[in-house]
C-alpha beads as a LAMMPS data file, in Angstrom:
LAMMPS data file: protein, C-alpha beads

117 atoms
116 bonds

1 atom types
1 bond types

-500.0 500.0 xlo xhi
-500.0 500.0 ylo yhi
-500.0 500.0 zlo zhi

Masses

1 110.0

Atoms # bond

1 1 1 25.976 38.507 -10.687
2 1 1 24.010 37.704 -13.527
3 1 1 20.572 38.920 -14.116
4 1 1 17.653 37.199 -16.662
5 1 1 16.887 39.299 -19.719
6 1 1 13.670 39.975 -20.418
7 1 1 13.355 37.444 -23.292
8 1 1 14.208 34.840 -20.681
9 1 1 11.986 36.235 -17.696
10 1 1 9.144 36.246 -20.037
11 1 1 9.814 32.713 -21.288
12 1 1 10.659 31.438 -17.253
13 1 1 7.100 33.006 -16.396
14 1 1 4.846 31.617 -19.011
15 1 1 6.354 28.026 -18.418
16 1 1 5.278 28.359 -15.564
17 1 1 1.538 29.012 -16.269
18 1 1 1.501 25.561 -18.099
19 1 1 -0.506 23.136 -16.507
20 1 1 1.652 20.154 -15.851
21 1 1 -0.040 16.804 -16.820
22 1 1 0.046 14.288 -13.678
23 1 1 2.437 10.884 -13.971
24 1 1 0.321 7.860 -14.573
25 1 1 -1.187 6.192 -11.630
26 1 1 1.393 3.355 -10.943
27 1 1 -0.778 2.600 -7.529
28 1 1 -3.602 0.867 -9.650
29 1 1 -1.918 -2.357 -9.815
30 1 1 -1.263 -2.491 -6.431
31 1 1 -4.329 -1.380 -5.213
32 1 1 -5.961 -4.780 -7.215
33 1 1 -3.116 -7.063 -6.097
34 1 1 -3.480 -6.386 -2.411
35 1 1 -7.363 -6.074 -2.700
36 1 1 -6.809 -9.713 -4.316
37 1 1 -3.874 -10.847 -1.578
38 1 1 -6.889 -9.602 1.244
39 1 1 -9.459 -10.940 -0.188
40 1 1 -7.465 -14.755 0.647
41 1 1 -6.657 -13.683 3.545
42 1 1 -10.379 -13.282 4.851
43 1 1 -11.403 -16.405 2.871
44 1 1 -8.258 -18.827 4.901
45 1 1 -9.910 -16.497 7.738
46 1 1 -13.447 -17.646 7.469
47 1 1 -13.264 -21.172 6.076
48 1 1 -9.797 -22.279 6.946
49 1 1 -7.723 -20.432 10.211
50 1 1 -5.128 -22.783 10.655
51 1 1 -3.794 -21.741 6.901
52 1 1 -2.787 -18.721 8.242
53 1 1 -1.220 -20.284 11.281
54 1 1 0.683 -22.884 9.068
55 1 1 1.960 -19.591 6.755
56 1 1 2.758 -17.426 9.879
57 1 1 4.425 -20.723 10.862
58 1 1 6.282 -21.174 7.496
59 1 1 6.737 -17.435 7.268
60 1 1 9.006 -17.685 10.534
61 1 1 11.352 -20.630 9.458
62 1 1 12.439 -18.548 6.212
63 1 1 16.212 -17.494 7.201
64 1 1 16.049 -13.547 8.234
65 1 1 16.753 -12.413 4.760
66 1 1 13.838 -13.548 3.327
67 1 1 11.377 -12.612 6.127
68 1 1 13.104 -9.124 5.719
69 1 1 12.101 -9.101 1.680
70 1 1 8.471 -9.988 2.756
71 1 1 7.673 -7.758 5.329
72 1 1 9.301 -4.785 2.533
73 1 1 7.304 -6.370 0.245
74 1 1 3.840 -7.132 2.187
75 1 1 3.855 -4.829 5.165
76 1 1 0.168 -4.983 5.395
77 1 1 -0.573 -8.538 5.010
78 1 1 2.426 -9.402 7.747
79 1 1 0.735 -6.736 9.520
80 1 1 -2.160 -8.832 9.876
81 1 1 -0.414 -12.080 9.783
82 1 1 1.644 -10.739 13.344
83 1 1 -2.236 -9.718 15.018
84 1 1 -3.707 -12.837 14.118
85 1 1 -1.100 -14.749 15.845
86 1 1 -1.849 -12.097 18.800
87 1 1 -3.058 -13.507 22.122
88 1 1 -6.125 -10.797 22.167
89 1 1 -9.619 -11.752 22.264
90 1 1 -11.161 -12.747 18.733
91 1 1 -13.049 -9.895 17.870
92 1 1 -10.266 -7.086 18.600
93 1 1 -7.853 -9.349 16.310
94 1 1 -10.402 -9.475 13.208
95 1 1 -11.371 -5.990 13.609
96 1 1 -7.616 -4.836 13.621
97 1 1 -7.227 -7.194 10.418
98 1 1 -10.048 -4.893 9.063
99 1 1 -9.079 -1.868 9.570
100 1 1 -5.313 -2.432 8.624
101 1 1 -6.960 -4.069 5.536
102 1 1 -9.106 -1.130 4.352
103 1 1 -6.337 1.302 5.058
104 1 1 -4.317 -0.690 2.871
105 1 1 -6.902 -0.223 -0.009
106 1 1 -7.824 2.490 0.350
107 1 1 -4.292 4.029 0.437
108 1 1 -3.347 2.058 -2.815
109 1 1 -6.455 3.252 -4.911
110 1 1 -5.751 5.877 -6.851
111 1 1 -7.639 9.058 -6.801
112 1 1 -8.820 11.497 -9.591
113 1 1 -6.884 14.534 -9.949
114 1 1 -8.216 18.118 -10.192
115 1 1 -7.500 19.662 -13.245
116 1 1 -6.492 23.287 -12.289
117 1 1 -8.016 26.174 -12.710

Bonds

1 1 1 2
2 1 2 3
3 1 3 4
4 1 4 5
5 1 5 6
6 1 6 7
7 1 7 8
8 1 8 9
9 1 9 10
10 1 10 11
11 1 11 12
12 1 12 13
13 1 13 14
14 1 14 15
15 1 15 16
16 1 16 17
17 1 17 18
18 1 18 19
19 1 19 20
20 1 20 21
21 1 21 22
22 1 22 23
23 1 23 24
24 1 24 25
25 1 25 26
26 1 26 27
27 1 27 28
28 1 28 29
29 1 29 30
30 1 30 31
31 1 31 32
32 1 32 33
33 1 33 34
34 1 34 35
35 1 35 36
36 1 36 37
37 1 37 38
38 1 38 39
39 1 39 40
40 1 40 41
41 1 41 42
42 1 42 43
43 1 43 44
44 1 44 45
45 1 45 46
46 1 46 47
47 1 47 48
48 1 48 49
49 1 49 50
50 1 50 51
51 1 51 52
52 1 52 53
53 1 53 54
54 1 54 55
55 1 55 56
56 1 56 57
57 1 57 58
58 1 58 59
59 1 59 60
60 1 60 61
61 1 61 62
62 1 62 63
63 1 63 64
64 1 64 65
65 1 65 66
66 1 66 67
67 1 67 68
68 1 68 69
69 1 69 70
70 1 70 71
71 1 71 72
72 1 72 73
73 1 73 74
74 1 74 75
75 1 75 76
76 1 76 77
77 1 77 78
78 1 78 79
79 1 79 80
80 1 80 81
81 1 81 82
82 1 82 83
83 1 83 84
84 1 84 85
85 1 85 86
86 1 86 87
87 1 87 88
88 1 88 89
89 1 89 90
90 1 90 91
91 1 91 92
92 1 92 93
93 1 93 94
94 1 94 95
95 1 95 96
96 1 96 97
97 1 97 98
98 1 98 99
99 1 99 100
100 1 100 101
101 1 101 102
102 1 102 103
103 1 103 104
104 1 104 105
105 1 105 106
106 1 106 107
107 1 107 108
108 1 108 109
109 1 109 110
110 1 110 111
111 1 111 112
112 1 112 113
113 1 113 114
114 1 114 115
115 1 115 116
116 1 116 117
């Protein structure tokens, strides 16, 4: 068994007071490019529905390997893709869309970190 010296204890301990500075927020680009992505979705919503069933539509002739890349890729937007082909009244579809939707944002924006004390 080895044991520290007290050169080395000393140095271990006051490393360890150092505030660490946080990584770089790499959420802030996706944050904007699924507020953008949502933002088309509830625009083919409002002014054009049957986009949305044409790229469900198109989504589900893609061979397996590519509809397994996009739901990776776009989880949330298939998300709501899959309950807007749903069978369910009109109003429990759109507000499932919304709530998925502002989860989504507000999961990818990034928060402020506290400094510590």
């Amino acid at each position: 068994m080895t044991s520290a010296t007290g050169d080395e204890h000393a140095a271990a301990s006051s490393a360890a007071r150092v505030p660490r500075r946080s990584a770089p927020s790499t959420t802030a680009g996706g944050s904007g490019l699924f507020t953008l992505l949502w933002l088309v979705f509830f625009a083919f919503l409002i002014f054009q529905p049957d986009r949305l069933d044409a790229l469900w539509t198109w989504f589900r002739d893609l061979p397996m390997v590519g509809q397994v890349v996009g739901w990776v890729l776009l989880l949330p937007l298939m998300l709501g893709l899959l309950i807007w082909q749903a069978p369910w009244a009109l109003w429990i579809r759109v507000t499932l869309i919304v709530l998925v939707a502002v989860g989504n944002v507000v999961t990818f924006t990034p928060r402020s970190s506290r400094s510590a004390s």
